[in-house]
C-alpha positions, 0 to 999 in steps of 0.5 A: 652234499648229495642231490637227494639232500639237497632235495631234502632240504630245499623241501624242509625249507619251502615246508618252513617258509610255506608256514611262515606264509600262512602265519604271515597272512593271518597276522594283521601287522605283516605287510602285503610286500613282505606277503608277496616276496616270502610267496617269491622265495617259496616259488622259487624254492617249489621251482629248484626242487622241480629241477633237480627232482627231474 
């Protein structure tokens, strides 16, 4: 797989994950430590994508 990609990907992840969030937050039985390790992953995909895109 390429860089660019993988790049591509890794957005279309943190883009899926990062609606997942917002719904996640407006939905009253979702947890506030699944909330907070969903916002974990999406920081640590905005972190990859950072890296590679350098």
């Amino acid at each position: 797989m390429s860089v660019t990609a993988h790049l591509q990907e890794l957005r279309r992840k943190h883009q899926v994950l990062s609606e997942e969030v917002e719904q996640a937050q407006r939905s009253p039985g979702v947890s506030d430590l699944t909330i907070a390790e969903m916002k974990k992953q999406k920081l640590k995909l905005k972190e990859e994508i950072s890296r590679l895109a350098t």
